[in-house]
ROSE-906848 format. One record per residue (C-alpha): x, y, z; residue in three letters; residue number from 0. Coordinates in steps of 0.5 Angstrom, whole numbers, plus 500, padded with zeros to 3 digits. Each point is the difference from the previous one (the first is absolute). Example, Ala and Ser with C-alpha at 12.3 -4.5 7.8 and 13.67 -1.06 7.14 Angstrom:
% residues 2
atom xx->525 | yy->491 | zz->516 | ketor->ALA | nuvex->0
atom xx->502 | yy->507 | zz->498 | ketor->SER | nuvex->1
***
This chain:
% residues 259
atom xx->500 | yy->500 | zz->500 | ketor->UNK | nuvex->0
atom xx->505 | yy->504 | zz->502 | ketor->UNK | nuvex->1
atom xx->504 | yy->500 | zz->494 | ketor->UNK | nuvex->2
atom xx->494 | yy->501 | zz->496 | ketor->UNK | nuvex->3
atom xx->500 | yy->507 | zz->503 | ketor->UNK | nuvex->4
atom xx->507 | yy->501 | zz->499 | ketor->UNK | nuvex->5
atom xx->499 | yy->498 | zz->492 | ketor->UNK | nuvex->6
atom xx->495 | yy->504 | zz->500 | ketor->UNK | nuvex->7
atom xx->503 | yy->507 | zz->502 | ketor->UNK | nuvex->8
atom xx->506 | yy->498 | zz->496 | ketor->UNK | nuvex->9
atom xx->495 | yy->500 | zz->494 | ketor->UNK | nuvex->10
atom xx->497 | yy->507 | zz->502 | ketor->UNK | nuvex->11
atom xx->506 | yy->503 | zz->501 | ketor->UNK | nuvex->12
atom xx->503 | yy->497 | zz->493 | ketor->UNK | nuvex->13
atom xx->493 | yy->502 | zz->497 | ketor->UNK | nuvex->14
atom xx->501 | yy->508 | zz->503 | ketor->UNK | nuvex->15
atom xx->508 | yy->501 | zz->498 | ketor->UNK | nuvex->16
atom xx->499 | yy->497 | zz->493 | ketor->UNK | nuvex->17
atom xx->494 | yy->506 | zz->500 | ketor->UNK | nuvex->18
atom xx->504 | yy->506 | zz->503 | ketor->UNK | nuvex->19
atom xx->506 | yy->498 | zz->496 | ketor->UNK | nuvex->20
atom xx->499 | yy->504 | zz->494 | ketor->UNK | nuvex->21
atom xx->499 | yy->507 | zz->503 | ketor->UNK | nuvex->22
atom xx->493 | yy->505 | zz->498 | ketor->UNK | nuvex->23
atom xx->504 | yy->506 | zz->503 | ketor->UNK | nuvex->24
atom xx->498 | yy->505 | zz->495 | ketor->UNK | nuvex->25
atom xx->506 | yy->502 | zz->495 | ketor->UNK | nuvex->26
atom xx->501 | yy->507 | zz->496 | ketor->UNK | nuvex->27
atom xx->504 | yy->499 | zz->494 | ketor->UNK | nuvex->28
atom xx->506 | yy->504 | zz->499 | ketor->UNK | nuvex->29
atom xx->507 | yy->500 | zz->498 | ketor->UNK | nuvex->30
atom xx->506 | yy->505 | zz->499 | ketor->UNK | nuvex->31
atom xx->501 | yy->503 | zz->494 | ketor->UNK | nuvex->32
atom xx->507 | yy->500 | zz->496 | ketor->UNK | nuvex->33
atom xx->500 | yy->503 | zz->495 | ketor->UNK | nuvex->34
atom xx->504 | yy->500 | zz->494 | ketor->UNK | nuvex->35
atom xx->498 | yy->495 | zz->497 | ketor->UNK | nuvex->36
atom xx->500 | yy->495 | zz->506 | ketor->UNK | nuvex->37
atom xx->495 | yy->497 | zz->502 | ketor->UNK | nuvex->38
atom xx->497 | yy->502 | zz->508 | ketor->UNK | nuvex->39
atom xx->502 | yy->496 | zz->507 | ketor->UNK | nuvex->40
atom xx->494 | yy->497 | zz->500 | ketor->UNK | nuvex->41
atom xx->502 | yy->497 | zz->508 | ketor->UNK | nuvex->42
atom xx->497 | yy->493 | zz->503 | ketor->UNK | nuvex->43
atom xx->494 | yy->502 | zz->495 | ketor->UNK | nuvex->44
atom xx->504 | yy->496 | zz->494 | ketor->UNK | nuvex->45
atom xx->501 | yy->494 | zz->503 | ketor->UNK | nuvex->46
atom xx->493 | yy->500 | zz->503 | ketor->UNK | nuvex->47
atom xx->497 | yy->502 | zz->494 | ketor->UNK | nuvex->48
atom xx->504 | yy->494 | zz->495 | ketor->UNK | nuvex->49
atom xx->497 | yy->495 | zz->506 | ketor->UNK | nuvex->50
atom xx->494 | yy->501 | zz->497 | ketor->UNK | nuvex->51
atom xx->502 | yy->500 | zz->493 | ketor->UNK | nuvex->52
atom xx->497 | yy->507 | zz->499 | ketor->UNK | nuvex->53
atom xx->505 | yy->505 | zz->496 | ketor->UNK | nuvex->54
atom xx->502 | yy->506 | zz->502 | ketor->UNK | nuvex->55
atom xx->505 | yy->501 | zz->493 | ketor->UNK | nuvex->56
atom xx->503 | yy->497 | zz->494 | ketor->UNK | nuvex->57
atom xx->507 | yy->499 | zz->497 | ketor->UNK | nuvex->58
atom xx->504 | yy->505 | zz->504 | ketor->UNK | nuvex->59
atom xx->504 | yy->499 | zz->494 | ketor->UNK | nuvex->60
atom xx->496 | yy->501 | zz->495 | ketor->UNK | nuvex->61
atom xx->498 | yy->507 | zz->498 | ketor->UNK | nuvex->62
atom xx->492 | yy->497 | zz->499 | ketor->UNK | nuvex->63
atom xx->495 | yy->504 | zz->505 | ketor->UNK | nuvex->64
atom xx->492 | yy->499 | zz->501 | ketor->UNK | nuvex->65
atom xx->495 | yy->505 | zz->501 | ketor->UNK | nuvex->66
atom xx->495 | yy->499 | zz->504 | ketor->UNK | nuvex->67
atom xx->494 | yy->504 | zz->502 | ketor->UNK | nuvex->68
atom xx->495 | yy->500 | zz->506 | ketor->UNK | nuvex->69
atom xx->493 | yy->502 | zz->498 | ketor->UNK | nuvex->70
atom xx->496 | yy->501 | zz->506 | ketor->UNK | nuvex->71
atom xx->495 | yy->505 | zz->498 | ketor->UNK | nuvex->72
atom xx->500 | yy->503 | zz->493 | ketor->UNK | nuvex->73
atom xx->502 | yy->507 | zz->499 | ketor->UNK | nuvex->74
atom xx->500 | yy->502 | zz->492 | ketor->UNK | nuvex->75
atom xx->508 | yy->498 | zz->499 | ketor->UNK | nuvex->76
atom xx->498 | yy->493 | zz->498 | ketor->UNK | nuvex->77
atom xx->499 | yy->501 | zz->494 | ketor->UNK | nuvex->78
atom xx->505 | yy->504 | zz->497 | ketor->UNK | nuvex->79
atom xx->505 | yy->495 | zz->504 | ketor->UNK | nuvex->80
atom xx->497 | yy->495 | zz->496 | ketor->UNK | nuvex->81
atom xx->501 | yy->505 | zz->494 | ketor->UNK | nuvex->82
atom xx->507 | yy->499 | zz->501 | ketor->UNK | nuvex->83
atom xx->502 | yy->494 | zz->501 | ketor->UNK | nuvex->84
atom xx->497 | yy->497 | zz->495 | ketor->UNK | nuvex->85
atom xx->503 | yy->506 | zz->495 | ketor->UNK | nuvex->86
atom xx->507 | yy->497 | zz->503 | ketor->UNK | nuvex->87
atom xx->499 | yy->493 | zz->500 | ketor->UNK | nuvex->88
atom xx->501 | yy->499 | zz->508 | ketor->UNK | nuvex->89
atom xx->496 | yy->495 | zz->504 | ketor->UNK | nuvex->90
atom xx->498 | yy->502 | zz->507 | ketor->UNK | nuvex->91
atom xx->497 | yy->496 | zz->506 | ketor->UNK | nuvex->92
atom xx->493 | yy->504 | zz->503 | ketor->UNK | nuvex->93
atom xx->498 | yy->498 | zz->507 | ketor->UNK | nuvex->94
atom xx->494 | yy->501 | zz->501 | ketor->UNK | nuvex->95
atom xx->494 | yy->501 | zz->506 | ketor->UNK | nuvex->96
atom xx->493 | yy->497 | zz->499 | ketor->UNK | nuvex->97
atom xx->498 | yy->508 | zz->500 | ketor->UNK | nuvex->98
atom xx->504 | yy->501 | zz->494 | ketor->UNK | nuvex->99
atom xx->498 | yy->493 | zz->497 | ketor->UNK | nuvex->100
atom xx->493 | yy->502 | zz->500 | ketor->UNK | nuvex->101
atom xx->501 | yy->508 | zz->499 | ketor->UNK | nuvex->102
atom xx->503 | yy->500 | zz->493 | ketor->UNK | nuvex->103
atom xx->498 | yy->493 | zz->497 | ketor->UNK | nuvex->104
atom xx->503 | yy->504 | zz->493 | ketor->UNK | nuvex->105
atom xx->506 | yy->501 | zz->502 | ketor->UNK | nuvex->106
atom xx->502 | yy->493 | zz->504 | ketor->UNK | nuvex->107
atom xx->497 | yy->497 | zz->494 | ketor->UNK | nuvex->108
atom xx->505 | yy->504 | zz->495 | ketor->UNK | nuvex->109
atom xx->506 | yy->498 | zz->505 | ketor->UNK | nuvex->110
atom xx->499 | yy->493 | zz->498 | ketor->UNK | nuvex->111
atom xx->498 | yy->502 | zz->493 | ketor->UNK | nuvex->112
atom xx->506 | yy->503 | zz->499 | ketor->UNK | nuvex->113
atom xx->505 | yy->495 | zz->503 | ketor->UNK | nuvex->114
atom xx->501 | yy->502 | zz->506 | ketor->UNK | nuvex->115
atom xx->499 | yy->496 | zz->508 | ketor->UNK | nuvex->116
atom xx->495 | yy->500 | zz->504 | ketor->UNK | nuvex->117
atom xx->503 | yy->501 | zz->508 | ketor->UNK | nuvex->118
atom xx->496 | yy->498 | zz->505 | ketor->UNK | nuvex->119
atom xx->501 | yy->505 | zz->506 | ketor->UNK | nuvex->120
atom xx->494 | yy->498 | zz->505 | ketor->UNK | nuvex->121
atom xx->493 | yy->500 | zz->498 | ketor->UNK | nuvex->122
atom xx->500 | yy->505 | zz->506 | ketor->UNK | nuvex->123
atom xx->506 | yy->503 | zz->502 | ketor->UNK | nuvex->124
atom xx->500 | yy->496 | zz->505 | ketor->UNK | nuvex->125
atom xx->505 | yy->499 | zz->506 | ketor->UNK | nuvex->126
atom xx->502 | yy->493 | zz->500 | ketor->UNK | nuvex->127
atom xx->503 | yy->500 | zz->505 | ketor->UNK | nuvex->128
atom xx->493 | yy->502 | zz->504 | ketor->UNK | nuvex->129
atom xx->497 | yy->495 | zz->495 | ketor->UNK | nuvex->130
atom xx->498 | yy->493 | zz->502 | ketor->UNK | nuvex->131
atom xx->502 | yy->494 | zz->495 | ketor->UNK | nuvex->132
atom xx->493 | yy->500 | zz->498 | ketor->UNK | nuvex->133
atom xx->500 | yy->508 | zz->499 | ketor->UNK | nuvex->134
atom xx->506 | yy->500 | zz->495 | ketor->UNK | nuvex->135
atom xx->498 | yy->493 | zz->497 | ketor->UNK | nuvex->136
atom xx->493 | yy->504 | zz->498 | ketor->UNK | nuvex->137
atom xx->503 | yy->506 | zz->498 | ketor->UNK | nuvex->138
atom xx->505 | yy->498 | zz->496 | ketor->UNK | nuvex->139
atom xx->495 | yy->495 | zz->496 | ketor->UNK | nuvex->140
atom xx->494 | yy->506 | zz->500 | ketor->UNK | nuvex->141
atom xx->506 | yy->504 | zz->496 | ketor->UNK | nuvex->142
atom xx->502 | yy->494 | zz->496 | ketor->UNK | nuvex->143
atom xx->493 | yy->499 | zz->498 | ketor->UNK | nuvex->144
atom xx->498 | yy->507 | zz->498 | ketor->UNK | nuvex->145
atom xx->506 | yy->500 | zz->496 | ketor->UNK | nuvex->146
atom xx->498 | yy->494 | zz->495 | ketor->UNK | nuvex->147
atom xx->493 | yy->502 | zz->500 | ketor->UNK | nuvex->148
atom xx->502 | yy->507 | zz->498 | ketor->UNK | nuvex->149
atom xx->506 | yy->498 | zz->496 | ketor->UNK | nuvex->150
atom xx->500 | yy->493 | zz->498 | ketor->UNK | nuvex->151
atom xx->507 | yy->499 | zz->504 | ketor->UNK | nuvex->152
atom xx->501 | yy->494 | zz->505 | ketor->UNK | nuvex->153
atom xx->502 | yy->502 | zz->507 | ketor->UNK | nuvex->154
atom xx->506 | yy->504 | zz->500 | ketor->UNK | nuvex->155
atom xx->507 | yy->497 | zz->502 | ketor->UNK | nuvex->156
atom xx->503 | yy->506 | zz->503 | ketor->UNK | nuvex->157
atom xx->497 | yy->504 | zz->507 | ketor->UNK | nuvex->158
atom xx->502 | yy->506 | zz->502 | ketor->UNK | nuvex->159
atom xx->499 | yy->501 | zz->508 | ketor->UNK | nuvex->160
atom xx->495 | yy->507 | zz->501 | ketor->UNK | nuvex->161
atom xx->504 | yy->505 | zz->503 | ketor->UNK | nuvex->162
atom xx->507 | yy->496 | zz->499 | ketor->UNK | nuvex->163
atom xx->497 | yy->496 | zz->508 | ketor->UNK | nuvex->164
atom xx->502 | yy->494 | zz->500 | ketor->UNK | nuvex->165
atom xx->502 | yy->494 | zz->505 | ketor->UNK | nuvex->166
atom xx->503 | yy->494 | zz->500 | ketor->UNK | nuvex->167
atom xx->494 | yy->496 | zz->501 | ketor->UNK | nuvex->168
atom xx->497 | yy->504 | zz->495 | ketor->UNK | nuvex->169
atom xx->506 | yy->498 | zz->495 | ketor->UNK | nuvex->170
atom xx->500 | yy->493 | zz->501 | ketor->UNK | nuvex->171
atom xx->491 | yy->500 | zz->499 | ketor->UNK | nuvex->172
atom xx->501 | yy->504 | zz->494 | ketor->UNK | nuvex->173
atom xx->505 | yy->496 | zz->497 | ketor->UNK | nuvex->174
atom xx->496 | yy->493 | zz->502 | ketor->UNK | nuvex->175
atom xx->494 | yy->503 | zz->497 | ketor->UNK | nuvex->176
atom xx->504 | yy->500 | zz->492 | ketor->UNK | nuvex->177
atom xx->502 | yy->509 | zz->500 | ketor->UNK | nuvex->178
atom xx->507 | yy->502 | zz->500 | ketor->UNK | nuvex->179
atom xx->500 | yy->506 | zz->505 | ketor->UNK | nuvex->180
atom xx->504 | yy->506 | zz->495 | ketor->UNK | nuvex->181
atom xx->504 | yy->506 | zz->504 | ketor->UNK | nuvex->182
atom xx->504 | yy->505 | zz->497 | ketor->UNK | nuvex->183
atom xx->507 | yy->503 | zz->500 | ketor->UNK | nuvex->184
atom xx->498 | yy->507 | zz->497 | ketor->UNK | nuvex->185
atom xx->494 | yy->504 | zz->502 | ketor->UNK | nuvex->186
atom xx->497 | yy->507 | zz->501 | ketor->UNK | nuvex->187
atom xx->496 | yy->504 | zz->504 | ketor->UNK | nuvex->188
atom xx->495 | yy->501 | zz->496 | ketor->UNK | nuvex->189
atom xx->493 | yy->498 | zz->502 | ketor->UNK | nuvex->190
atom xx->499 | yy->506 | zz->503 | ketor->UNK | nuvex->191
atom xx->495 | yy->504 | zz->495 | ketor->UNK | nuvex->192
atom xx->501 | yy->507 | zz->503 | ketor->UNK | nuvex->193
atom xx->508 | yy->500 | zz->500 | ketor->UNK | nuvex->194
atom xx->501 | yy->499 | zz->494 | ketor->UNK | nuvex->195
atom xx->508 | yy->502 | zz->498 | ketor->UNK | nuvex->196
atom xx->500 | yy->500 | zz->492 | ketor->UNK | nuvex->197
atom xx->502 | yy->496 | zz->495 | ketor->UNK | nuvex->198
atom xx->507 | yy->501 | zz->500 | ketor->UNK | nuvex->199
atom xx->501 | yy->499 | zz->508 | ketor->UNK | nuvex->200
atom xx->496 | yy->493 | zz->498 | ketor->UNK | nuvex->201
atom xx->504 | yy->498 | zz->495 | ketor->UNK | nuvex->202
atom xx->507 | yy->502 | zz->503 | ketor->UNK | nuvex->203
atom xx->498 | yy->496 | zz->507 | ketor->UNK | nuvex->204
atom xx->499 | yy->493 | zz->496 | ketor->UNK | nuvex->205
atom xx->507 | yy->503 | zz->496 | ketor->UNK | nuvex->206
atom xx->503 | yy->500 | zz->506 | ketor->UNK | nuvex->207
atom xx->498 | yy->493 | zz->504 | ketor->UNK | nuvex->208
atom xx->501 | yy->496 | zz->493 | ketor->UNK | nuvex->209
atom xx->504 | yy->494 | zz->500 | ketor->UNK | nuvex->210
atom xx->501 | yy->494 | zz->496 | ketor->UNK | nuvex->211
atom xx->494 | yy->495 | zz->502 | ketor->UNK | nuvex->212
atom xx->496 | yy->506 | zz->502 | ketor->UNK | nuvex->213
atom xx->492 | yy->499 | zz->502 | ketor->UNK | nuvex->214
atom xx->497 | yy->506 | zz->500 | ketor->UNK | nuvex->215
atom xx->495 | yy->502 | zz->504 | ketor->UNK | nuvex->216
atom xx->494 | yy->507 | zz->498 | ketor->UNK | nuvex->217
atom xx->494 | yy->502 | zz->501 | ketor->UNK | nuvex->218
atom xx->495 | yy->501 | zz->494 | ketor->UNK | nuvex->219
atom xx->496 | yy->505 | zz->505 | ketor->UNK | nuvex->220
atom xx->507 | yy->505 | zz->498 | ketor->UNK | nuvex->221
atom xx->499 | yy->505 | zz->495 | ketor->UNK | nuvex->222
atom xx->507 | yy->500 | zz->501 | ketor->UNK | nuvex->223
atom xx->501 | yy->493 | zz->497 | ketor->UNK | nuvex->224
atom xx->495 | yy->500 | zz->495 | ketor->UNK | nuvex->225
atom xx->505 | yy->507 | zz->497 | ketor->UNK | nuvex->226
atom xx->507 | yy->496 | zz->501 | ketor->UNK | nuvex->227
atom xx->499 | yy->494 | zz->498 | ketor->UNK | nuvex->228
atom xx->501 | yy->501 | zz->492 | ketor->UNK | nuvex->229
atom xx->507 | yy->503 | zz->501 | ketor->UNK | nuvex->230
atom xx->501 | yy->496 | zz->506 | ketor->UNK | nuvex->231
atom xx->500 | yy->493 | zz->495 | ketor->UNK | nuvex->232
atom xx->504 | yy->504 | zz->495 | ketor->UNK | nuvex->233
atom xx->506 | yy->503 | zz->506 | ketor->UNK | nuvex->234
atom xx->500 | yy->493 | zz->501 | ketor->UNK | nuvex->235
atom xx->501 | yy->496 | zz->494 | ketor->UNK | nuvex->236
atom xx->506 | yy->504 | zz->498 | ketor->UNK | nuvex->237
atom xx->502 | yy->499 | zz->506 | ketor->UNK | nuvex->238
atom xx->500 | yy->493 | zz->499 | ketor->UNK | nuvex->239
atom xx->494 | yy->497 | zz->503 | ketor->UNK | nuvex->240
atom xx->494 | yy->495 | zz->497 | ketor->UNK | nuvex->241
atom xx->495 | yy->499 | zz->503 | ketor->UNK | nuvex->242
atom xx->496 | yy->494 | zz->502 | ketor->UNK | nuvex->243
atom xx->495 | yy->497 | zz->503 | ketor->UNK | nuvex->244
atom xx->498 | yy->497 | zz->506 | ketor->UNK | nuvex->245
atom xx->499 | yy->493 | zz->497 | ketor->UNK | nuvex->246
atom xx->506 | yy->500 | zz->496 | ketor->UNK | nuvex->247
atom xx->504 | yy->501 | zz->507 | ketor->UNK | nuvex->248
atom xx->496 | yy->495 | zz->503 | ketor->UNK | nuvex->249
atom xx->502 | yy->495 | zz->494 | ketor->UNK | nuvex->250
atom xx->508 | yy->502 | zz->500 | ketor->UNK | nuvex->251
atom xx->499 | yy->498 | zz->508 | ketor->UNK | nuvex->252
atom xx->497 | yy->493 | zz->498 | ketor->UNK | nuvex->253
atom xx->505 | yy->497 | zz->494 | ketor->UNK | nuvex->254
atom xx->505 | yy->497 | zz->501 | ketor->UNK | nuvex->255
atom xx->507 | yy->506 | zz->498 | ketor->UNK | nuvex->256
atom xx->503 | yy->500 | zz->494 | ketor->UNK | nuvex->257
atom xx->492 | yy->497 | zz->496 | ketor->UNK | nuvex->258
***
C-alpha cells in the first residue's frame, strides 16, 4: 500500500515537472543591432527560436533578403504597395488578422493572386501567452479558414506571433501545430500613424540595419513605407541584394546542400 503511495506521488511529481519544464514567461523579441552589413546580436532568443524551427533570417552569406508586411487593420497604402511589388518582380509575406481578412477580401485575394503568401498573424491578435492551448488552436484554425474560403490558400506554414510576444510554450505548440514562427532581423518603428518621418527617413533606416539573409519587417499602415518602397528595392538591388520568398527560405533550409 505504501508503495503504491509512493509510486504515485513520484507519478504526480514526474507529471508536473514535465508540464512546467518549458516556460510561458512572456518574451518580447528584440536584439542589438550592428549595423554595417551585419546581422544584429539577437542574445538567447536564437537558439530558443532555431529550438523550435522557427526562422528568424536567412543565409548571412548571401545578399537575398525577404519583405515582409504585417496587416492588422488596412490604412490606404496597401494597394500601392502591391503596385509596387508587382512593377519590380519582388515577392512579399503578409501577415494577416482576422479583421483584415474580413475587411479587405479585394486586397487578400490580390495578394495571392499575384504570387505573394499569406502569413497567419493571429485571428485576433491575440497574447498566447495568456492563451489556453484550446484558444490558440481555435484562433490559428479561424484565421486559416477565412484565408481559404476567401483565397482558396490552405493553411498557412508560417505565423507570426502578435506583438513579437511570445514564449517557450508558445513556440513549442505553435511548431507542434504545423507553423513556422517568422521574426525578423530588420524592423521600423512604423505603425504609428501620427509619427509618420517621410520616405527617405524609412528607406535610410532599412539601409541602415540591412545584412545579407536580412528578413525585414514593415507595416502596410505606413504611408512611409508605401512612399519608399520602389526606391528602396532598386538601392538594394544595386547594392547586391535579391529578393526571395519565405517558401524559398523554408526549402533552401529542407534540401540536403549542394542540391
Amino acid at each position: 500500500m505504501k508503495k503504491n503511495i509512493v509510486l504515485t506521488l513520484i507519478f504526480v511529481l514526474l507529471c508536473s515537472y514535465s508540464a512546467s519544464a518549458v516556460s510561458n514567461d512572456s518574451l518580447g523579441y528584440g536584439y542589438k543591432k550592428k549595423f554595417n552589413e551585419s546581422p544584429p546580436d539577437l542574445g538567447f532568443y536564437a537558439p530558443l527560436i532555431e529550438k523550435y524551427n522557427g526562422i528568424y533570417m536567412g543565409d548571412p552569406n548571401e545578399k537575398k533578403i525577404y519583405i515582409t508586411f504585417d496587416n492588422g487593420y488596412e490604412q490606404g497604402y496597401t494597394s500601392t504597395i502591391l503596385d509596387v511589388l508587382k512593377e519590380k518582380k519582388v515577392p512579399a509575406t503578409f501577415f494577416l488578422t482576422g479583421h483584415y481578412v474580413d475587411a479587405e477580401v479585394d486586397l487578400v485575394k490580390r495578394m495571392v493572386d499575384e504570387g505573394h503568401l499569406i502569413g497567419n498573424h493571429s485571428d485576433g491578435h491575440l497574447d498566447y501567452t495568456r492563451s489556453s492551448d484550446e484558444k490558440v488552436k481555435e484562433d490559428l484554425r479561424s484565421l486559416d479558414e477565412k484565408v481559404k474560403k476567401t483565397t482558396g490558400q490552405d493553411m498557412s506554414m508560417f505565423f507570426r506571433p502578435a506583438k513579437g510576444v511570445f514564449s517557450e510554450r508558445t513556440l513549442k505548440l505553435t511548431d507542434e501545430l504545423g507553423y513556422v514562427n517568422v521574426f525578423w532581423t530588420v524592423a521600423l518603428v512604423d505603425w504609428y500613424k501620427d509619427q509618420q518621418k517621410g520616405a527617405e527617413h524609412a528607406q535610410n533606416e532599412v539601409l541602415r540595419q540591412v545584412h545579407p539573409g536580412a528578413i525585414v519587417l514593415l507595416h502596410a499602415v505606413s504611408e512611409d513605407n508605401s512612399s519608399a518602397l520602389s526606391n528602396l528595392i532598386d538601392e538594394l538591388r544595386k547594392r547586391g541584394y535579391e529578393f526571395g520568398s519565405l517558401e524559398e527560405l523554408m526549402w533552401e533550409r529542407l534540401l540536403p546542400e549542394g542540391i
